[in-house]
BARO-172963 format. One line per field, with one value per residue: residue number from 1; x, y, z of N, C-alpha, C in turn. Coordinates in steps of 0.2 Angstrom, whole numbers, always signed. Layout:
BARO-172963
seq	NUM  ...
n.X	X  ...
n.Y	Y  ...
n.Z	Z  ...
ca.X	X  ...
ca.Y	Y  ...
ca.Z	Z  ...
c.X	X  ...
c.Y	Y  ...
c.Z	Z  ...
//
This chain:
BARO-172963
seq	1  2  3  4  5  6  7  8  9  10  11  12  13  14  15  16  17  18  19  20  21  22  23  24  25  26  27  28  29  30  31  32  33  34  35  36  37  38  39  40  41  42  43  44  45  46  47  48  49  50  51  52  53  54  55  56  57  58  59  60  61  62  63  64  65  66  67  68  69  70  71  72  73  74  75  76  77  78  79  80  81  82  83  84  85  86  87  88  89  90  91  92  93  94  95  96  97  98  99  100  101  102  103  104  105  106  107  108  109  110  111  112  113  114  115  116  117  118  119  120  121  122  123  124  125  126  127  128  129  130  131  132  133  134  135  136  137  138  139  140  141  142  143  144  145  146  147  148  149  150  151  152  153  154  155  156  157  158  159  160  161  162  163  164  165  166  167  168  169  170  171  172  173  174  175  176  177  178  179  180  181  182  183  184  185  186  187  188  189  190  191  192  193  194  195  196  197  198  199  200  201  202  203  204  205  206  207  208  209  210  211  212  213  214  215  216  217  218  219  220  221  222  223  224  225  226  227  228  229  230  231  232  233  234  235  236  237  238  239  240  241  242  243  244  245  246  247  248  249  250  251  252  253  254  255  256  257  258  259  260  261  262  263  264  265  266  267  268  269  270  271  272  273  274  275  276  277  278  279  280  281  282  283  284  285  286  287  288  289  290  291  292  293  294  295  296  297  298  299  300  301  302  303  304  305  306  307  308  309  310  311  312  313  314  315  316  317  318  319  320  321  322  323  324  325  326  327  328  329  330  331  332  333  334  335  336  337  338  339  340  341  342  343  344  345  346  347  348  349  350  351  352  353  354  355  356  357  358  359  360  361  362  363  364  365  366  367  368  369  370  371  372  373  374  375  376  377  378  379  380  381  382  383  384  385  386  387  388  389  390  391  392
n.X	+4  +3  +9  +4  +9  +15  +31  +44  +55  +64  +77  +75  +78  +72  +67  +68  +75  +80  +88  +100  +115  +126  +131  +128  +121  +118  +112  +106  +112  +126  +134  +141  +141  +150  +144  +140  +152  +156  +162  +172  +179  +184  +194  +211  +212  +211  +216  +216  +217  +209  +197  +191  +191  +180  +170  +168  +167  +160  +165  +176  +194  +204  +219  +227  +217  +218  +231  +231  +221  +229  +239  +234  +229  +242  +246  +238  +241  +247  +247  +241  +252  +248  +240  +248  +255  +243  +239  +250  +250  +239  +234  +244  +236  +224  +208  +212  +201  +193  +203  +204  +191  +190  +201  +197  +186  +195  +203  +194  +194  +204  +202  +197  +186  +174  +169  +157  +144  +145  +148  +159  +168  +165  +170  +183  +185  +182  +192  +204  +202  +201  +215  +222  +216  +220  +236  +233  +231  +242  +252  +247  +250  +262  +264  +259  +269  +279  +288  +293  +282  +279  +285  +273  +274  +278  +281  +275  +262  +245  +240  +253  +259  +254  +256  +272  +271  +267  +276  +289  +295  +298  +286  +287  +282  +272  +266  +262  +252  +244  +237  +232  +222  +214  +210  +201  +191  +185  +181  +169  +150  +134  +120  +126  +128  +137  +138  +125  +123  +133  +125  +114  +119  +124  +110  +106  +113  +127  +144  +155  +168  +160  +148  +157  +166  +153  +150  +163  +162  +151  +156  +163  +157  +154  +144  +145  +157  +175  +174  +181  +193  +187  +187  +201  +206  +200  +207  +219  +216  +212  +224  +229  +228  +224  +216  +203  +191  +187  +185  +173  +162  +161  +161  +143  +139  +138  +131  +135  +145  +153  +167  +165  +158  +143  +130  +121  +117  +123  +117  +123  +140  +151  +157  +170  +175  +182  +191  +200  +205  +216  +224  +228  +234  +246  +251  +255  +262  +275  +277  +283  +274  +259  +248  +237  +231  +228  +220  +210  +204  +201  +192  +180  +176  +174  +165  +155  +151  +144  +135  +127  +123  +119  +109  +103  +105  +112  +126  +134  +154  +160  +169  +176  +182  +194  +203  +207  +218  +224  +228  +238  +246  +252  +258  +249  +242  +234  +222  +220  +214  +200  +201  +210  +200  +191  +200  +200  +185  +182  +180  +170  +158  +162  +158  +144  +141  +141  +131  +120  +118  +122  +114  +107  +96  +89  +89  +88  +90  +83  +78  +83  +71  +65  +52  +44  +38  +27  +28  +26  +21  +21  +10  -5  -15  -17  -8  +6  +5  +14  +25  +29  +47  +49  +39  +39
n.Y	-6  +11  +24  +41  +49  +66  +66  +72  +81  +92  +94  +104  +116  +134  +131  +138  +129  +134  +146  +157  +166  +167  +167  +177  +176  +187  +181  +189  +201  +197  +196  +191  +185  +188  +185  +199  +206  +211  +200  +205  +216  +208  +200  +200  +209  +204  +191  +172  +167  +180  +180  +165  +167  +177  +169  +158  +166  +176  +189  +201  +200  +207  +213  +207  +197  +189  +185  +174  +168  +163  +158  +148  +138  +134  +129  +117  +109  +95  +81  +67  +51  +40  +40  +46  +34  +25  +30  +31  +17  +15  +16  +22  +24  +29  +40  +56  +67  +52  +52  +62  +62  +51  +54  +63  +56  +48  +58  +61  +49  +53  +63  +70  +76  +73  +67  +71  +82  +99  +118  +122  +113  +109  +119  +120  +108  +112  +120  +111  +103  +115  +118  +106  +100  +102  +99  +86  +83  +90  +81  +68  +72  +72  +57  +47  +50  +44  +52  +57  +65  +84  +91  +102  +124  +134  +145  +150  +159  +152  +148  +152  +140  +126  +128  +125  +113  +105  +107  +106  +118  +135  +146  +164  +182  +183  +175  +166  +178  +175  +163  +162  +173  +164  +154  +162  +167  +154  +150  +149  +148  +149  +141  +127  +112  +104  +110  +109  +95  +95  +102  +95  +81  +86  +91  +80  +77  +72  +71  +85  +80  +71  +78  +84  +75  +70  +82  +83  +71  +74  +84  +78  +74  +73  +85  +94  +98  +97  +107  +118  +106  +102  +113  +112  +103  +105  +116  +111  +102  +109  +116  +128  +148  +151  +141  +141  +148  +140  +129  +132  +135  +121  +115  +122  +117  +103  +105  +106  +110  +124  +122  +132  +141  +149  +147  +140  +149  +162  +178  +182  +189  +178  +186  +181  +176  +190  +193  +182  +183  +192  +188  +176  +179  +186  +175  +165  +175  +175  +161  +160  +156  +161  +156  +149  +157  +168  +158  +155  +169  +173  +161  +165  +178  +175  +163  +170  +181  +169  +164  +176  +175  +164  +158  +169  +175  +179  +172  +168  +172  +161  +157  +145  +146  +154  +150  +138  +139  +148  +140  +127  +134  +137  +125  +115  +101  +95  +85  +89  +101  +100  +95  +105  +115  +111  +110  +125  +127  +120  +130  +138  +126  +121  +131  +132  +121  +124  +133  +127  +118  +124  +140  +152  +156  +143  +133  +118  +109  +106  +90  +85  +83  +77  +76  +63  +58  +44  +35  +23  +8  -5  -17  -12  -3  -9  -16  -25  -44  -57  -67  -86  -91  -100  -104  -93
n.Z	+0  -5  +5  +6  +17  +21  +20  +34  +36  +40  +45  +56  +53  +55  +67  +83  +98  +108  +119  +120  +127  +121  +106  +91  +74  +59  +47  +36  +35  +37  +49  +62  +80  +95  +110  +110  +104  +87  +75  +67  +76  +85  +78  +74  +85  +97  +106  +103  +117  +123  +118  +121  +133  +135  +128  +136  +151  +148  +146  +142  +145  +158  +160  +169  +173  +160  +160  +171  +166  +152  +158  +166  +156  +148  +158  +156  +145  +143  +136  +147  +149  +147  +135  +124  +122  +118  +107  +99  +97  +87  +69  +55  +47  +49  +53  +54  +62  +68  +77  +85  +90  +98  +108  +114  +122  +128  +136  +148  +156  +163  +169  +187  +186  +181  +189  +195  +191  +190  +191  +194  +190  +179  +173  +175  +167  +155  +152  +150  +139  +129  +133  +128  +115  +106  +108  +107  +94  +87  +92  +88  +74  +72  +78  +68  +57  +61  +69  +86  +97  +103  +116  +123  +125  +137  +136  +126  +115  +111  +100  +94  +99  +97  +82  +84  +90  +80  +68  +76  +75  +79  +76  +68  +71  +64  +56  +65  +71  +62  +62  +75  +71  +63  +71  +81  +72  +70  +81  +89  +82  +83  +83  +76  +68  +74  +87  +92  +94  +104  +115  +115  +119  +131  +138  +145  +155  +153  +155  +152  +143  +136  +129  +121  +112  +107  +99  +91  +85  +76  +68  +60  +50  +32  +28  +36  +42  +36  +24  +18  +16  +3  -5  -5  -11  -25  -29  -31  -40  -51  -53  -60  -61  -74  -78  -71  -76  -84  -79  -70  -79  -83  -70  -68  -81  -78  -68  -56  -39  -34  -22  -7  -13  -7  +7  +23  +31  +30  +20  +14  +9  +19  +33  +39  +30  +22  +31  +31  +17  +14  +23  +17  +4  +9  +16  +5  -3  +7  +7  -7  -15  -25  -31  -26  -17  -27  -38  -29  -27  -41  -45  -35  -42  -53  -50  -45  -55  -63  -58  -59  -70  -74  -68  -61  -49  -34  -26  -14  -4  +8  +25  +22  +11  +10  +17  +17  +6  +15  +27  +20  +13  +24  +28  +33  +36  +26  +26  +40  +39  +46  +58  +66  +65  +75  +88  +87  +89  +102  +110  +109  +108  +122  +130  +126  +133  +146  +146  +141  +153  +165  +164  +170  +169  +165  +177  +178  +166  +153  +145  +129  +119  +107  +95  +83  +67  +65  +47  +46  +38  +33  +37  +33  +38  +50  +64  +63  +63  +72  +67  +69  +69  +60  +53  +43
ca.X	+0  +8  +10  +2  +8  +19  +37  +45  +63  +67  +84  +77  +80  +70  +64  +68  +75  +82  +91  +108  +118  +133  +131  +120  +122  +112  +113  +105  +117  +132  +137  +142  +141  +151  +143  +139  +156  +156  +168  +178  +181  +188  +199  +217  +214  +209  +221  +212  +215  +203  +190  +190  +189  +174  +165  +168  +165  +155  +169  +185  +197  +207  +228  +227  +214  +220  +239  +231  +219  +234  +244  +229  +227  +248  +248  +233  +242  +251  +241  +244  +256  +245  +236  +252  +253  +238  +241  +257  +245  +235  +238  +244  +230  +218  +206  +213  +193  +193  +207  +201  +186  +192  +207  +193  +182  +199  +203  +189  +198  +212  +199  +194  +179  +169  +163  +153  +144  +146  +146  +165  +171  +164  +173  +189  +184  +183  +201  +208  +199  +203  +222  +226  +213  +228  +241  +233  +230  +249  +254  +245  +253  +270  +266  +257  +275  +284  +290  +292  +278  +284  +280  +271  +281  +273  +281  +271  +254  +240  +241  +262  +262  +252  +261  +277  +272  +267  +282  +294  +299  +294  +284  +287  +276  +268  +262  +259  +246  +239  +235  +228  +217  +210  +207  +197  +186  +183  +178  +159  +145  +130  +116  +126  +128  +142  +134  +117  +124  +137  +122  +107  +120  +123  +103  +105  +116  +132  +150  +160  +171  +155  +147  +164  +166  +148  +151  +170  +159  +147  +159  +167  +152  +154  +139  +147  +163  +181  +170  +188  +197  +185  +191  +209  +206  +196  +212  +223  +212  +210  +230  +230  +224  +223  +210  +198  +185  +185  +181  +168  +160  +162  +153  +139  +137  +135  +126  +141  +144  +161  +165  +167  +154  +135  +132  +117  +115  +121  +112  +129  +146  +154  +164  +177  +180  +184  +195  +207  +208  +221  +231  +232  +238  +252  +254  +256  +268  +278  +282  +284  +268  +256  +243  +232  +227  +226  +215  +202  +202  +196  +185  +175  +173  +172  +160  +148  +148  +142  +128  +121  +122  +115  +103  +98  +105  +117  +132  +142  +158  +159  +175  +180  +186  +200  +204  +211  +225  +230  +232  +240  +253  +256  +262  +245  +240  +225  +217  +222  +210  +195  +203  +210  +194  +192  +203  +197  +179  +179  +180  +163  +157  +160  +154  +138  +140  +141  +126  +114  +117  +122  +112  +103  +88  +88  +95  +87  +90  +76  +83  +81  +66  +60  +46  +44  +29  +30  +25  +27  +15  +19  +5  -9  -21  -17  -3  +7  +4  +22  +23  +34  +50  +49  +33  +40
ca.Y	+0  +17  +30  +45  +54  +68  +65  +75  +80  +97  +97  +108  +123  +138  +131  +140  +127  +137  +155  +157  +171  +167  +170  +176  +174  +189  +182  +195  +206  +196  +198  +186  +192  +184  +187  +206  +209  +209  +198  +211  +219  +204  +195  +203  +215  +200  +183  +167  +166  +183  +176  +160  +170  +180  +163  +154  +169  +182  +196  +201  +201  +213  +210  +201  +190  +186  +183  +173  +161  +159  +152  +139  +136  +132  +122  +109  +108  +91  +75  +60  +47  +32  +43  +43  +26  +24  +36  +27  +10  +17  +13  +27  +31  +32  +47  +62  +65  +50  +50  +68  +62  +47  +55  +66  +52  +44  +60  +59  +45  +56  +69  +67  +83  +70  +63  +75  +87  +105  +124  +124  +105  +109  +126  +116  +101  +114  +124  +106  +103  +121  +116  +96  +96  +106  +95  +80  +85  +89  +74  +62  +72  +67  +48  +47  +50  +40  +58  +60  +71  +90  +94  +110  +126  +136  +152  +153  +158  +146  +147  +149  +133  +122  +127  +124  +105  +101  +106  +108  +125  +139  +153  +173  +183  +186  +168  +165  +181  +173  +158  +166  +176  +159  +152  +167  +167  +148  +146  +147  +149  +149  +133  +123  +105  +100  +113  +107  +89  +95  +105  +90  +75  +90  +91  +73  +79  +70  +77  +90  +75  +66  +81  +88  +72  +70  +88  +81  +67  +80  +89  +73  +72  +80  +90  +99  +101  +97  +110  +119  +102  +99  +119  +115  +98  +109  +120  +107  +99  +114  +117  +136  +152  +154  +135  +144  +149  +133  +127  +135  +133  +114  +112  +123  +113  +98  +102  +103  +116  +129  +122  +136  +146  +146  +145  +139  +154  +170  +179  +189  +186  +176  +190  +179  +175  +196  +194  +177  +183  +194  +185  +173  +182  +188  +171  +164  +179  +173  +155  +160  +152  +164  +151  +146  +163  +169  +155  +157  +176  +171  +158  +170  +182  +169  +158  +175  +182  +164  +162  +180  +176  +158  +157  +176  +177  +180  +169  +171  +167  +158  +155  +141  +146  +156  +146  +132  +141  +149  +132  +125  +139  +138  +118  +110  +95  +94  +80  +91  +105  +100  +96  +112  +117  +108  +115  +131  +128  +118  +134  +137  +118  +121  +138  +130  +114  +127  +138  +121  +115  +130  +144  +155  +154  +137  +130  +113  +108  +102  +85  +87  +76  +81  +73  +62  +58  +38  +33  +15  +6  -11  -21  -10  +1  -11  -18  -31  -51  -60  -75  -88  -88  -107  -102  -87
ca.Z	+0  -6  +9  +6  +23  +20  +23  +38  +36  +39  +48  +60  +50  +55  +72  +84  +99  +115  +118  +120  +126  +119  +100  +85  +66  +54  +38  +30  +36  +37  +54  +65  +85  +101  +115  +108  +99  +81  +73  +62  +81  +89  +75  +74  +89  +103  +102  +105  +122  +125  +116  +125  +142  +135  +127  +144  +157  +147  +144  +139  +152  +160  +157  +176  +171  +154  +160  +172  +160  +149  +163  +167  +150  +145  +163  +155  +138  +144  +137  +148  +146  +143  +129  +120  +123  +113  +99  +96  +94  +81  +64  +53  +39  +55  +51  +61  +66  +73  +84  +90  +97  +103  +110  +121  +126  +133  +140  +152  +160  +169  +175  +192  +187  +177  +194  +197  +186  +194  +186  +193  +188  +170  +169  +173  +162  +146  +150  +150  +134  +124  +131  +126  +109  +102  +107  +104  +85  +85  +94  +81  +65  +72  +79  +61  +50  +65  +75  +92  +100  +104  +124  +122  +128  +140  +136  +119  +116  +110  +93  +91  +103  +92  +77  +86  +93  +74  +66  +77  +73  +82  +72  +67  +75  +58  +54  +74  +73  +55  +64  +81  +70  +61  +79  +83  +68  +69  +89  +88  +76  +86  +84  +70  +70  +80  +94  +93  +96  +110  +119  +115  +124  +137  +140  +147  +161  +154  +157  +144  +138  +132  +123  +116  +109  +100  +93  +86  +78  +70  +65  +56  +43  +28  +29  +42  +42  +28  +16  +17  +13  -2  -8  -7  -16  -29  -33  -35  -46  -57  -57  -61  -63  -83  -81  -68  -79  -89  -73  -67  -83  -83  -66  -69  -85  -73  -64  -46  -36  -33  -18  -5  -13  -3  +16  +24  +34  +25  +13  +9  +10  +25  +35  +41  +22  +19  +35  +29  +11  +14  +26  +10  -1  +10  +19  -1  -5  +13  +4  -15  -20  -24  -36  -21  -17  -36  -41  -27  -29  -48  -43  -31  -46  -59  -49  -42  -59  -68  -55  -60  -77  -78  -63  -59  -43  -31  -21  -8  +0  +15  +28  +21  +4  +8  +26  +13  +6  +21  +30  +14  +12  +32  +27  +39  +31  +21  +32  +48  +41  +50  +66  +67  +63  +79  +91  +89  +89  +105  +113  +109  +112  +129  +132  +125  +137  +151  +145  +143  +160  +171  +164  +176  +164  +166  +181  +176  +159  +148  +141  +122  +116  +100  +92  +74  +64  +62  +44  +43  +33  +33  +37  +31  +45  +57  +66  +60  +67  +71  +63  +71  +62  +57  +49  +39
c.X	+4  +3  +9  +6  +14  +26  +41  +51  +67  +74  +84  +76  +75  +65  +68  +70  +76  +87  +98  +112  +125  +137  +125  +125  +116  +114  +113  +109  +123  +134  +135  +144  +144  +149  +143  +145  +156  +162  +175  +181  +184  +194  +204  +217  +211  +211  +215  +210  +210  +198  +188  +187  +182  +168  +164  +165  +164  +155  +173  +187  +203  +215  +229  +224  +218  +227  +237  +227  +224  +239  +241  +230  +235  +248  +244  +236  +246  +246  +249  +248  +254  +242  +240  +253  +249  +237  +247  +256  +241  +239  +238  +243  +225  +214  +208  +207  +191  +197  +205  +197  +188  +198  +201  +189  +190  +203  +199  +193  +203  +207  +194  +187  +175  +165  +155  +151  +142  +148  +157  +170  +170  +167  +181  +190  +185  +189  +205  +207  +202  +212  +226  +221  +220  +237  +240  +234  +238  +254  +252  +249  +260  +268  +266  +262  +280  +288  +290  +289  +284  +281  +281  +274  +277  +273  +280  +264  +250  +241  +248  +264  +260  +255  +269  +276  +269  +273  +289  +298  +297  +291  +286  +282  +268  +262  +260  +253  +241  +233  +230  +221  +212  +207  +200  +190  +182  +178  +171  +156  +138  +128  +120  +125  +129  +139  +130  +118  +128  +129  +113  +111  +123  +117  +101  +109  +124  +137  +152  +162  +166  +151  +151  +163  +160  +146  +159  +167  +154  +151  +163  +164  +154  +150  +141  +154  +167  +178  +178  +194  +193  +187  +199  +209  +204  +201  +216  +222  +213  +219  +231  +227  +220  +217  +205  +190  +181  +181  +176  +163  +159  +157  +146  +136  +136  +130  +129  +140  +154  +160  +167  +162  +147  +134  +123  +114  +114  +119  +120  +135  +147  +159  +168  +179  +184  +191  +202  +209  +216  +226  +232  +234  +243  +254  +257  +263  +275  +282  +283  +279  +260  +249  +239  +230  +221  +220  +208  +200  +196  +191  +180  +170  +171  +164  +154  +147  +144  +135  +125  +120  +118  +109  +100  +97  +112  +121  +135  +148  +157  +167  +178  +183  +192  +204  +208  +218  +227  +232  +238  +246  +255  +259  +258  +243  +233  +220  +218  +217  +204  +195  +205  +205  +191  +192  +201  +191  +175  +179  +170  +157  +156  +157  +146  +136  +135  +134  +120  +114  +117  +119  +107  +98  +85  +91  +92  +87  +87  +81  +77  +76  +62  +56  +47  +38  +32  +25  +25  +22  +15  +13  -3  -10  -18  -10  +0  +5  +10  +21  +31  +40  +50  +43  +33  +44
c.Y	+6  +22  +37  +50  +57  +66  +73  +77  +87  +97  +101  +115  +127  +137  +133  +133  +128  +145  +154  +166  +176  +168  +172  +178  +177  +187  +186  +201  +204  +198  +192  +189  +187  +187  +196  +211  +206  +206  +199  +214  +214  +202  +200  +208  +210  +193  +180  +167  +171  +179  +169  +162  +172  +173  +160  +160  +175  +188  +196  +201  +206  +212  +205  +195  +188  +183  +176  +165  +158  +156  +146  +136  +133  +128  +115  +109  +99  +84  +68  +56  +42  +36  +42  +37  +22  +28  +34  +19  +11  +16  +20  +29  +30  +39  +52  +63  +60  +50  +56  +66  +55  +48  +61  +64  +49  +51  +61  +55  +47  +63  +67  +73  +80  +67  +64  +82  +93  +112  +125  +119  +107  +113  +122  +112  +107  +119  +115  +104  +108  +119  +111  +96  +97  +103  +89  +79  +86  +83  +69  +64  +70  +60  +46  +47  +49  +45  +54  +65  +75  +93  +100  +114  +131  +140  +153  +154  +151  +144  +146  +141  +128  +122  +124  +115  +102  +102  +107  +114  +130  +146  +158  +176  +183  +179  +164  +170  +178  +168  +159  +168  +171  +157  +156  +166  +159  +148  +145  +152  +148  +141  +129  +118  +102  +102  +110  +99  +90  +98  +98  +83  +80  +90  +84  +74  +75  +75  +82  +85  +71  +72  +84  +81  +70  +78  +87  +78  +71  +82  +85  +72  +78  +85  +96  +102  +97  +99  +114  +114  +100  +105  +117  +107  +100  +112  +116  +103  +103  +115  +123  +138  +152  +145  +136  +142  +146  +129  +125  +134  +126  +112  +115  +120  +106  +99  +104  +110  +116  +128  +129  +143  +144  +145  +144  +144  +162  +170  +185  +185  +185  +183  +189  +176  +184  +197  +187  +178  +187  +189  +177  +174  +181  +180  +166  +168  +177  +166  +155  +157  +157  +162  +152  +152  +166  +165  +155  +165  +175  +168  +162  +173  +181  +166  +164  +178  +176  +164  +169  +179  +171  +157  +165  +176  +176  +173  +171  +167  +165  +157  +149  +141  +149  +154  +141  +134  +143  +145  +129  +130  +138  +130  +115  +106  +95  +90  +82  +97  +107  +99  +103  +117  +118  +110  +120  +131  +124  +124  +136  +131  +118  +127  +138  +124  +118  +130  +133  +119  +121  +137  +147  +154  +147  +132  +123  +111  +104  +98  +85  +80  +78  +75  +70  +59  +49  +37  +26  +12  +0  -18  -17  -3  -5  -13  -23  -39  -53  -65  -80  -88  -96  -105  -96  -89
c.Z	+0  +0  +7  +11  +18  +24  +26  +36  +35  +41  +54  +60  +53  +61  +77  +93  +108  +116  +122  +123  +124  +111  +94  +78  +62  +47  +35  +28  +35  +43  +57  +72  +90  +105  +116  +106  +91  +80  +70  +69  +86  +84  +73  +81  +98  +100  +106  +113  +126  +123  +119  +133  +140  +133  +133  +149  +154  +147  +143  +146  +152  +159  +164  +176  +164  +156  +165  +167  +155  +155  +166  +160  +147  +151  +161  +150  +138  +143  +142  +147  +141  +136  +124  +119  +116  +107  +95  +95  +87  +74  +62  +50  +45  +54  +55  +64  +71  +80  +88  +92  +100  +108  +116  +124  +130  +137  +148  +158  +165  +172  +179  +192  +185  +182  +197  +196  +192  +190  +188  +191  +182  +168  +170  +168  +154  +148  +148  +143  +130  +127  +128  +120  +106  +103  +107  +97  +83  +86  +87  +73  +66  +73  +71  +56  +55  +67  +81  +96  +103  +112  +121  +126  +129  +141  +130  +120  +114  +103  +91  +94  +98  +85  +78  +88  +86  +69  +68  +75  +75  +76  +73  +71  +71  +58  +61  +74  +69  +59  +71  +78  +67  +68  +80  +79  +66  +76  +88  +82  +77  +84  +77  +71  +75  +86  +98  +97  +103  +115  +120  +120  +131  +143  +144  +154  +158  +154  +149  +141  +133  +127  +118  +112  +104  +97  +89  +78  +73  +65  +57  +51  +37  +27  +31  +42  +35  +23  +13  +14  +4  -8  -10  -12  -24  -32  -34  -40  -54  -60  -59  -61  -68  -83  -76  -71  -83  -83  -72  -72  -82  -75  -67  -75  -83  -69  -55  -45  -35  -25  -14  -6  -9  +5  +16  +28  +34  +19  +9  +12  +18  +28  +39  +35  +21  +24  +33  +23  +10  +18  +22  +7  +3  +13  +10  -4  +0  +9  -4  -20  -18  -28  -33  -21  -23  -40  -38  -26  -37  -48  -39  -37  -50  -57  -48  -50  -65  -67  -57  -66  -81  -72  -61  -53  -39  -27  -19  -5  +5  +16  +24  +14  +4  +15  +23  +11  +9  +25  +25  +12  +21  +32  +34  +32  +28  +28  +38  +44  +47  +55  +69  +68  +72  +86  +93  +94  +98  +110  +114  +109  +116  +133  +131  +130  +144  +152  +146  +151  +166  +171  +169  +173  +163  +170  +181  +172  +157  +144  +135  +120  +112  +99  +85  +74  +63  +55  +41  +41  +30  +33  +37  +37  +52  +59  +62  +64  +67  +72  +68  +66  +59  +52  +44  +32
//
């Protein structure tokens, strides 16, 4: 019997789930807000670590407080021993995704704050968290090509340290602020994916370790996250400037998409794409290869004027299009986009954990139990009879 019901399947999209005070997202304008600073006013003029302080404690902080969060945060940067242990068991085409979130369900295991959920055990649980993702992800790029992990070094910031335990080389200041500034621009993004999963297995009462990890795995889907690693596959594919246009041509004649073009949220350009386009170019100019830039400048201009000219409407950049070549010229590996990604973003993850379970506006936390339509329609209008299975 063919099923008439309508089929359900929005996503979610444009329902409205819980209130936040810790980011908002106007498409129509292009503005992305932390906790009531615009993004263009924190990224280059406030390093990671402020913005961490203000997504976790709901302000910038003073030169007292910040000197002191960064010396909590460089004393949790030391993963375990047994972890390495187990990171040097792993085989080494292992997905880095996976080993990110299994590398913070097995952090878990060393903090004694998991025992018992509390507004100040969780606030320790997420500096421990924003300090060891970042060395776990550097750890795994070294076991993975048979290194020696790099103990992180406590008179760096956040961002020149991680660049420092993945290549062993300490950054400029230049290419240490670059990466700082990506950090910034990555941390949170109000209700996405990965959030929605970190604040729905929150809503259950489990610890930070257990919802950071089912926001990693979120983030592991293509849907959600490596749109950046599918850009920078995109420009190697094409190979130059001067075959752009042939391009761009060639997938809209398909029917595909320019990846990097489109977002699910703005209606105008991403403005933490107008903020890493330059520090691509210059980071490009920095190592002698200035192609990767030059081609997603063309692709932008190429792919926005195609879509007005064959569809009668506008596209936009999004972050992830010029976030590829400036990893890619800083020498991060392609499949270490999205951890990176990571890293940053568990800043915001956990400032959301906090927010579900500790909020004054909800000092009890409604566990998430949405609703579905069932339309199953195997044995007619009525239920089905179970047949023995000898009889089947």
């Amino acid at each position: 019997m063919q099923d008439s019901s309508p089929i359900i399947n929005t996503g979610l999209r444009g329902i409205t789930i819980a209130s936040t005070k810790i980011s908002d997202v106007i498409g129509d304008a292009g503005k992305l807000i932390y906790r009531g600073y615009l993004i263009q006013d924190l990224a280059g003029k406030a390093s990671f670590e402020e913005v961490a302080h203000l997504l976790l404690h709901e302000r910038l902080p003073n030169d007292q407080e910040l000197e002191a969060f960064k010396t909590e945060l460089s004393g949790e940067r030391a993963l375990p021993a047994e972890i390495i242990s187990v990171l040097q068991a792993c085989p080494s085409g292992a997905l880095p995704m996976d080993i990110l979130q299994a590398g913070v369900a097995m952090l878990a295991n060393h903090d004694p704050d998991v025992k018992e959920l509390s507004y100040e055990g969780s606030q320790r649980m997420a500096m421990r968290l924003i300090a060891k993702l970042s060395t776990l992800l550097a750890a795994w790029e070294r076991i993975r090509n048979q290194k020696n992990p790099i103990a992180p070094d406590p008179n760096l910031d956040h961002a020149a340290n991680f660049l420092y335990m993945l290549s062993g080389e300490k950054p400029d200041d230049e290419v240490a602020n670059f990466f700082d500034v990506c950090l910034v621009l990555h941390a949170e993004h109000s209700f996405n994916a990965s959030t929605f999963a970190a604040r729905e297995v929150a809503s259950t009462r489990a610890h930070m370790y257990a919802a950071t990890s089912a926001a990693v795995g979120s983030l592991s889907g293509e849907l959600h996250g490596g749109a950046n690693v599918r850009v920078m596959e995109m420009l190697i594919k094409i190979g130059g400037p001067d075959k752009v246009e042939a391009f761009v041509n060639d997938v809209l004649d398909s029917g595909g998409r320019i990846m990097g073009l489109g977002h699910a949220v703005y209606n105008t350009d991403d403005p933490r794409a107008h903020i890493l386009a330059p520090m691509s170019k210059k980071m490009g100019e920095r190592v002698g290869e200035t192609k990767w830039y030059e081609m997603s400048q063309l692709l932008e201009t190429k792919g926005k004027e195609a879509f007005r000219q064959r569809k009668n409407r506008d596209i936009f950049v999004n972050v992830d299009f010029y976030s590829a070549s400036l990893y890619y010229s800083m020498g991060i590996p392609v499949d270490f986009f999205t951890p990176v990604f990571a890293i940053s973003r568990v800043a915001g993850w956990t400032a959301h954990v906090l927010e579900e379970q500790f909020a004054e506006a909800a000092p009890k936390p409604m566990l998430y139990r949405p609703e579905s339509e069932y339309i199953g329609d195997y044995c007619g209008p009525d239920e089905c009879s179970f047949v023995p299975i000898d009889e089947r």
